[in-house]
N, C-alpha and C positions, 0 to 999 in steps of 0.2 A: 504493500500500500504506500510505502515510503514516496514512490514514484508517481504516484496516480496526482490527476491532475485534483483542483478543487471541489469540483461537482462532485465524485468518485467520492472522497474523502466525508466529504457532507453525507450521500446518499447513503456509506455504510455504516457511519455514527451514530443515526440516526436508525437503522434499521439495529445496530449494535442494542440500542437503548431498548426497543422494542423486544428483541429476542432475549437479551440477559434480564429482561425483567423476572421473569421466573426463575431462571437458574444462568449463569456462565457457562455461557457459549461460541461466543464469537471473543476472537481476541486482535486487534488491528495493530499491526507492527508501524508505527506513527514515528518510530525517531531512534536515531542512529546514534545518539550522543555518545550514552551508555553500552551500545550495542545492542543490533535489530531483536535478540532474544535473549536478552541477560537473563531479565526477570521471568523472562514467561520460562527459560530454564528453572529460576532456582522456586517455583513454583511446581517442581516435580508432578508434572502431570501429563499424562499422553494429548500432541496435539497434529493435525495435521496440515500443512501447508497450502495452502491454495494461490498461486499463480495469476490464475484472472478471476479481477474482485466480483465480475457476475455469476460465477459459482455459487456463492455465498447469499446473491439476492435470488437465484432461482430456487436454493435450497429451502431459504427460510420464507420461501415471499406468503405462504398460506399463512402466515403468521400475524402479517400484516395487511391491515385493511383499506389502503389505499396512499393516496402520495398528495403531498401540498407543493405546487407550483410557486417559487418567490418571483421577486420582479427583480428581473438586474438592474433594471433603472433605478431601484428604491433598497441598496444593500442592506438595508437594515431589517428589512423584511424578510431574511434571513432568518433572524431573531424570530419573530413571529411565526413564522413557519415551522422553527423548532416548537415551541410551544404551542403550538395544533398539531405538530405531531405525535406529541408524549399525548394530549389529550385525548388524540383520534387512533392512535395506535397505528401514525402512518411515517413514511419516509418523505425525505427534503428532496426536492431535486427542482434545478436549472429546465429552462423552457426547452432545450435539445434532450437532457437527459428524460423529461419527461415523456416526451412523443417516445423514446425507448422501451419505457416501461410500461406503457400502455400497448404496446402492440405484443405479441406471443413472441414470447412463452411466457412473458409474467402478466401482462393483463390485469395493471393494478389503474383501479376507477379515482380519478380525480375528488379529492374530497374538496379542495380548497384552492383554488387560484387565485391567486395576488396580485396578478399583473392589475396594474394602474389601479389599484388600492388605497395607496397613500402618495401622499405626494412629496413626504420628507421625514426624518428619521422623527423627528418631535410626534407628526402625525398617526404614525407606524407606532408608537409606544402608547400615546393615547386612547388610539382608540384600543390596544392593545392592554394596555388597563383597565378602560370602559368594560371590555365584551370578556375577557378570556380570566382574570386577576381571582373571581371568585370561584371558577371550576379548576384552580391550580393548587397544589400544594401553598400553602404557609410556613412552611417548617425549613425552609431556606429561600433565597433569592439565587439568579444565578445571573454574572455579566460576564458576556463574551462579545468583544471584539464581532461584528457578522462577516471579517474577511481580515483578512492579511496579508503579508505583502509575498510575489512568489517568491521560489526559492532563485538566491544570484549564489553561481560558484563564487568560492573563497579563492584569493587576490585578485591584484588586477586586471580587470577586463582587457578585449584583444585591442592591439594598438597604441595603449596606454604604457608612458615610460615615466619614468620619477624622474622631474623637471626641480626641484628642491628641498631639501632635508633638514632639522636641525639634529645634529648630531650628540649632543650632551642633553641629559633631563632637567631640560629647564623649566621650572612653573610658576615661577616669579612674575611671569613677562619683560624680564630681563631684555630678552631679544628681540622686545617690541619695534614696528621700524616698516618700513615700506620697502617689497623688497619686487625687482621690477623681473620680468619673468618675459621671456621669448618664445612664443607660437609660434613663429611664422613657419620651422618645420612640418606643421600638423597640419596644415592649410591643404587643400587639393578636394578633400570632398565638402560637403555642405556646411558642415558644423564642427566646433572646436569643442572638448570638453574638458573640462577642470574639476579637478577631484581632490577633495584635503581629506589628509585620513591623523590616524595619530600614530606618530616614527615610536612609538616606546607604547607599546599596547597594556603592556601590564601594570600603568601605574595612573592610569586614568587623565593624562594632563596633554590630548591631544590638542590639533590646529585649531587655532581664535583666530578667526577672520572678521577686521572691522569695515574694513573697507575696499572695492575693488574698481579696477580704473583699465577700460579694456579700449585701445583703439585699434583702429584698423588705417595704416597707411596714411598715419599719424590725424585719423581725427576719432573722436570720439563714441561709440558704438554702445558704449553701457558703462554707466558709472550708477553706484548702491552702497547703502548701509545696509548691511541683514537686520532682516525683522522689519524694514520698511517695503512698503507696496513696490516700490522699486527693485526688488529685488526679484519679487514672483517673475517675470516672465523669463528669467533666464536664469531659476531656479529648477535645474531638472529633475532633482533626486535629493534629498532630506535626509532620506535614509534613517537614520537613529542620532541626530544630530538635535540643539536645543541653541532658544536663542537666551541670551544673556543682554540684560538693560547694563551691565558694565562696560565701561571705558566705551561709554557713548555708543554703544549696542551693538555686538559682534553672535556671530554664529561658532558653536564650539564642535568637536567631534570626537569623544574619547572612548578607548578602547578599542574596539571593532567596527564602533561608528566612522560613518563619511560624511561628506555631502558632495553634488556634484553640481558645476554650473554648465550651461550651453551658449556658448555664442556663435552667431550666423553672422560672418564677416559680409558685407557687398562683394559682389561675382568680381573677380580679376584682383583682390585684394593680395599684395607683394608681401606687406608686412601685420605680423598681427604682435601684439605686444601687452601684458596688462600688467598693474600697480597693484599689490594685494597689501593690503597693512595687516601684519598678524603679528601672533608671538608663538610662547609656550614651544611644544613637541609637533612642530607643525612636520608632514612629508605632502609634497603636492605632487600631481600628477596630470599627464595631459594627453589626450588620444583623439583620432578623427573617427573612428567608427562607432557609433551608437550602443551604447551599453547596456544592460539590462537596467529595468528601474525598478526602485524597492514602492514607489508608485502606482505599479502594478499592481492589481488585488484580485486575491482569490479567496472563495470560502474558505475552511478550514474546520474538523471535527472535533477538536479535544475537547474534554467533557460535555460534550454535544450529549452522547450516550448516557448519562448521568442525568443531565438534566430531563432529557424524555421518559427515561428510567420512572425516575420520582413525578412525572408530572409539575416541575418546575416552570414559572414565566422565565423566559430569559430576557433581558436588554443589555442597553447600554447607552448611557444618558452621561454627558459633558457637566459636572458640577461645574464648574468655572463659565456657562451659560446660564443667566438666569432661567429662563423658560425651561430648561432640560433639570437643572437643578430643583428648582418647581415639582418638578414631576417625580421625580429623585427620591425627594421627601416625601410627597405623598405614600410612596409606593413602601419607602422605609417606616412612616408612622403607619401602616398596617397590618405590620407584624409585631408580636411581643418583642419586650429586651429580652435579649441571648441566641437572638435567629442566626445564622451564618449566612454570610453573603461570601458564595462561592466565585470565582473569576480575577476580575485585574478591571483597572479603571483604561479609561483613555489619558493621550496627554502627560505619558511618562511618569515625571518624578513632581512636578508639580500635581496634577492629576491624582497620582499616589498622596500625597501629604492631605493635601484641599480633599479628598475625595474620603480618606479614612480619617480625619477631623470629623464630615458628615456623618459618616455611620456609625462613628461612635458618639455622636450628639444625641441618635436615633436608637443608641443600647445595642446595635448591630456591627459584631464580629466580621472580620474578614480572614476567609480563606484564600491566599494567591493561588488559584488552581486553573488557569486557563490553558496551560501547557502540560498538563497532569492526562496522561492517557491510560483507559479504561480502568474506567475508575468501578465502575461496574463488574469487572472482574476482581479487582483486588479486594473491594468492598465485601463480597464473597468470599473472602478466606478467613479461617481463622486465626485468631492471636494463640501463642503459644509462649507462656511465662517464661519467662531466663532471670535468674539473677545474676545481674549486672559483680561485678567486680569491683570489689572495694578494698583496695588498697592503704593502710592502717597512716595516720596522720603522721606528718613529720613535726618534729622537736621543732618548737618555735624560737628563733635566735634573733642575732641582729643581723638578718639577709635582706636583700632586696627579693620578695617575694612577687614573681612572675605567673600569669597565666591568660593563657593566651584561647581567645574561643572567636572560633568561624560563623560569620554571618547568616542571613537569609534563611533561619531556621524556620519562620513563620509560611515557606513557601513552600506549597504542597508537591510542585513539578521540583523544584531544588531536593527536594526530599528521595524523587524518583530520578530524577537523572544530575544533573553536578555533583550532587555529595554522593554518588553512589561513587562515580570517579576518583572524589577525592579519595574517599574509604579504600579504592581499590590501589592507593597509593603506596609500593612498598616501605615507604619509613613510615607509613601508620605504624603508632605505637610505640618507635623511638622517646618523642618525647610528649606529655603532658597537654591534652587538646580535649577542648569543651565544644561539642559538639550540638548548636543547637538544634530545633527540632520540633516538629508538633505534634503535642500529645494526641492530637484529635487523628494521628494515623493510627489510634488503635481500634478508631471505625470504620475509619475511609481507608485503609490501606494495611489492615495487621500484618498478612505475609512481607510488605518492605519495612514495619517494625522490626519481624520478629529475625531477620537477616540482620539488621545493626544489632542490635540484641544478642545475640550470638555468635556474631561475630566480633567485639569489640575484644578491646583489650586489656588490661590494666590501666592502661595510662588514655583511655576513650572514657570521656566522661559526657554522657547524652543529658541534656536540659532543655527545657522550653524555650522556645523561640517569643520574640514579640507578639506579645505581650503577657502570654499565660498561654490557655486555651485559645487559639487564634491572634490576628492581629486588631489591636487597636491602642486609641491614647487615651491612657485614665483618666488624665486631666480634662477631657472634653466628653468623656463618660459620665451619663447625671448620675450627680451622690445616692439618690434613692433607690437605683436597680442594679447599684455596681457592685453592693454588697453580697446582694442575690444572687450574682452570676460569679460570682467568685466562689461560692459557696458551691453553686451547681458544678461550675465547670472543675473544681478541684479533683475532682473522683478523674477525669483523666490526665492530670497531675502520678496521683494513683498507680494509676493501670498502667501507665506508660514506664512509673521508673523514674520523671522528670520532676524531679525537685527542688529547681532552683530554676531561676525564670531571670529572662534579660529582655529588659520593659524598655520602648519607646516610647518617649512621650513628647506630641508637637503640638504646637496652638499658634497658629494662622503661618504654618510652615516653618516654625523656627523650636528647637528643644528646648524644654522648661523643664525645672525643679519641677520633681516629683512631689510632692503637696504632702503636711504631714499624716492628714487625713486617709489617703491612699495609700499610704503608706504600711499608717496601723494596720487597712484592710488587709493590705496581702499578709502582715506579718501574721495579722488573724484568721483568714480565709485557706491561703494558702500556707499556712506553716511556715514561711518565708525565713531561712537562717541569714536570709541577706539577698540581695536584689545588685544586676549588672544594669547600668541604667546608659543607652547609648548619649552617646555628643560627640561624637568623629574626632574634636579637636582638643581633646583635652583629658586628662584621669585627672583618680584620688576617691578618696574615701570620705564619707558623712558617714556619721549616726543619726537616726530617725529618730528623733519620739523616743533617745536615748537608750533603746534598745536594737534597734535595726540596721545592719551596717548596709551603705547601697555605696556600690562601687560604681562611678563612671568607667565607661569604656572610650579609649581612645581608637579611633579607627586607623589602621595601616591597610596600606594596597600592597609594600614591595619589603626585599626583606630591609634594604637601605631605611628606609622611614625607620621600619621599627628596633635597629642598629641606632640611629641615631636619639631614638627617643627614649631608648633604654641607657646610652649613653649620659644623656641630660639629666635623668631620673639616678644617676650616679653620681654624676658633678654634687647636682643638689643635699644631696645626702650625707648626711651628719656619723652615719655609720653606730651612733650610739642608740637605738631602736630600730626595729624592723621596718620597710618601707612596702607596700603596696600597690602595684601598677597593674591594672590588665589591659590589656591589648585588644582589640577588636578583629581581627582575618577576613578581607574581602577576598568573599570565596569565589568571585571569578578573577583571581590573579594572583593567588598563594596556594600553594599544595603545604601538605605535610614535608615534604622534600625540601621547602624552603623552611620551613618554621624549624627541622631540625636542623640544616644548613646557618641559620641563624643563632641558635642556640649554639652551635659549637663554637661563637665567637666571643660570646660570654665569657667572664672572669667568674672566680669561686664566691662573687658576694654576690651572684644571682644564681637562684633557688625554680625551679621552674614546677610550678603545682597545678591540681586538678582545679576545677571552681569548687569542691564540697570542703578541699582542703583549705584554699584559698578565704574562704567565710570563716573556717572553724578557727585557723590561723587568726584572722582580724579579730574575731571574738575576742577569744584567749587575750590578744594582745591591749585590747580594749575594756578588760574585765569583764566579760558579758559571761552568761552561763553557755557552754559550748552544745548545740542541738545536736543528736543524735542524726 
């Protein structure tokens, strides 16, 4: 399935949902990351392979009772089509895919047509609300994305050469500057294209572009600030790129991200020439033959199957629009506090902060599970207890006490594919790693529990992810249901093993002190020996309400950062009591290979411990009674 185009993808996810509603059956190989059958190996079950994905729909099509036609003009009707499917017990498919499935051998009756329906995504949700909201499940929300972008091979496209580099990690913007770049090579077919990517992928500080200045044969063809209207028409590709209102408003690109421009020089043009002002880890590039675009959009299946499963609505609504936000809330003030809102927002990392502020103003949890496939099957398996390995505390001295734990635990797809990678990392285990994590896979996924579980090691120490039981921010969580859900959600606390929880907490996108109120809570609710509380920029240790120790985490991308800032945290240090640092691990650009690569560079006054160790330690050191 890996290969099959959008529709394909759609039409089996959706028939996925339908079939495994009664028991696991269909299982869809959706991603290569981890490898095409890690899981569904260590899932020790007989399966058989199938080739072409209409095997599959002619197999099961008695199962199902007909098909919802979306509108390609109206992608978000996508959404809605999945949800008349879970309600009608029907499959998704495109206006070609449909004429398919209606002629023999499957001979499935049109339940629902959507063509010219709605006339915009706001539309498509409303009346989407209006008619379908009260024959749905209540007992989660689900937002998906209704398309994404296709798939582009990794590196550079055909044509394209690296036109200039910065060569040292810079992110100062030290090497801010105008730096004037020559096309005139690339000239010959219609279009020139420009591409900023990031020269040092691993540490997040690619190309800042503020300004760009393109002539042709010395006169002017397109001059832009990114983020201004000036910029769209010879903006070809975005890609995973954001704009930034700094140093007068540039476009950035880091890690894996690009972005690409198009210029259409006039016919007989000699010279083409442009003015880029950037800084940071910029690498640029430039080709004449037309590239794939991440622009491009195709449907896409993951937990498609899940939501038709459960009879779930699906959307996906822009809080950062008032009208979509509107609706947003509506749809949130109609579930109890403690519902799960399964999916991912739009609009990144903004999107992200602004969007889970709302749900937790509404007492609604987030599951990141948009890229979580079959969820329907693993949901079907059972847990199987391990106890975890616990490793007897070390003697408290005057050390700089280290511990170091990896991000993104609150992400349900991170849970099935990146950390499966990391885990599969031979120096796992070398050294000392907190491993977060969400306890809510001891519903939605026990068989990829109970393989960390079992497999860990001594020095693997599994904890909650942001913020407990799922994602959100307590400070924007109302005081009256926050205690309730604390209480509920503790039991998979529990079950999971996860005993120590590392809280995000943001209010209108920036991290705030934990409050002492919330504080008590968890130390009440959840047994809480101490609390990791993120802020990227910064550690050290508080006492709460004089009993609660919460550690900021400082975030590192590379092993340099965290060299240096364990350095600093050395200088400072008086050596006549213990010191306390944890580190943060962005888990798309650190393995275990680097953390104990890291670690071997340390002197004997750094001590590298678990998080269970690391609390008990601060206790002790802090007078506190030490929790079991």
């Amino acid at each position: 399935m890996i290969d099959e185009t959008g529709d394909i993808r759609l039409l089996l996810s959706t028939l996925q949902g339908i079939v495994n509603r009664a028991e696991p059956r269909i299982y869809l190989l959706e991603n290569e990351e981890e490898g095409k059958t890690t899981w569904l190996n260590d899932l020790h079950v007989p399966y058989v392979l199938h080739k072409d994905p209409w095997q599959l729909v002619k197999k099961y099509k008695n199962e199902v009772k007909g098909l919802i036609i979306y509108d390609p003009q109206v992608p978000d009707s996508i959404n809605v089509a999945t949800t008349l499917a879970g309600l009608k017990d029907a499959v998704v498919a495109g206006p070609e895919l449909a004429a398919k499935l209606q002629a023999a051998p499957y001979k499935l009756k049109v339940l629902e047509d959507l063509r010219g329906k709605f006339k915009d995504r706001l539309d498509a949700y409303t009346w989407q609300y209006e008619h379908l909201w009260n024959q749905t499940t209540h007992r989660m929300l689900v937002g998906l994305s209704p398309d994404t972008s296709i798939k582009i091979p990794p590196g550079l496209p055909e044509s394209f050469e690296t036109i200039a580099q910065e060569t040292e990690q810079i992110r100062d913007a030290s090497n801010k500057a105008s730096y004037d770049l020559d096309l005139t090579r690339f000239l010959g077919n219609d279009s020139v294209y420009l591409r900023f990517d990031d020269a040092f992928t691993q540490d997040g500080w690619g190309s800042a572009v503020h300004e760009i200045t393109v002539k042709a044969d010395g006169k002017i063809i397109a001059q832009f600030v990114p983020g201004t209207p000036e910029e769209e028409p010879f903006l070809y590709d975005r890609q995973g790129s954001q704009i930034s209102a700094g140093d007068g408003g540039h476009r950035f690109a880091d890690g894996g991200n690009y972005f690409v421009y198009r210029f259409t020089p006039p016919a007989g043009t000699q010279e083409l020439t442009a003015s880029v002002v950037m800084w940071n880890q910029y690498k640029v590039s430039a080709g004449n033959v037309q590239p794939l675009s991440s622009e491009q959009k195709e449907p896409y299946g993951y937990l498609r199957d899940y939501a038709v499963a459960n009879k779930a609505m699906v959307f996906w609504l822009e809080v950062n629009d008032p009208k979509q936000k509107a609706l947003f809330e509506k749809i949130l003030s109609s579930v109890k506090p403690g519902t799960p809102y399964l999916g991912w927002f739009s609009n990144d990392t903004a999107g992200e902060f602004n969007s889970v502020e709302v749900t937790s103003n509404h007492g609604v949890y987030v599951l990141a599970a948009d890229w979580f496939s079959n969820m329907t099957v693993f949901s079907g398996t059972q847990i199987q207890p391990t106890r975890p390995q616990t490793p007897a505390n070390p003697k408290l001295d005057n050390k700089i006490y280290v511990t170091y734990t990896f991000s993104e635990g609150d992400n349900f797809q991170y849970n099935q594919h990146r950390m499966r990678i990391l885990w599969d990392d031979p120096a796992r285990g070398q050294v000392p790693i907190n491993w977060t994590s969400s306890p809510l896979l001891y519903d939605a996924a026990p068989a990829i529990l109970n393989y960390y579980q079992k497999t860990a090691t001594a020095n693997d120490f599994m904890m909650a992810g942001p913020s407990g039981a799922g994602y959100f921010y307590p400070s924007a969580w109302p005081q009256a249901s926050f205690d309730d859900f604390l209480k509920q959600s503790y039991k998979y606390l529990q079950k999971s093993g996860m005993n120590l929880t590392y809280v995000l907490n943001r209010i209108n996108g920036e991290n705030v002190p934990l409050g002492s109120s919330y504080a008590k809570d968890y130390e009440q609710y959840y047994k809480a020996p101490g609390l990791f509380l993120s802020w990227e920029d910064r550690y050290g240790v508080d006492i709460l309400n004089q009993s609660l120790p919460v550690s900021t985490i400082q975030g590192i991308s590379t092993v340099q950062d965290g060299l240096r800032i364990l350095e600093q945290a050395k200088a400072g240090w008086d050596g006549k009591s213990p010191l306390f640092v944890s580190l943060g691990l962005l888990a798309w650009s650190l393995t275990p290979s680097d953390v104990a690569a890291m670690t071997k560079e340390l002197g004997p006054e750094f001590e590298i411990v678990r998080g269970d160790q690391y609390f008990s330690l601060i206790r002790e050191a802090n007078g506190l009674p030490v929790k079991p």
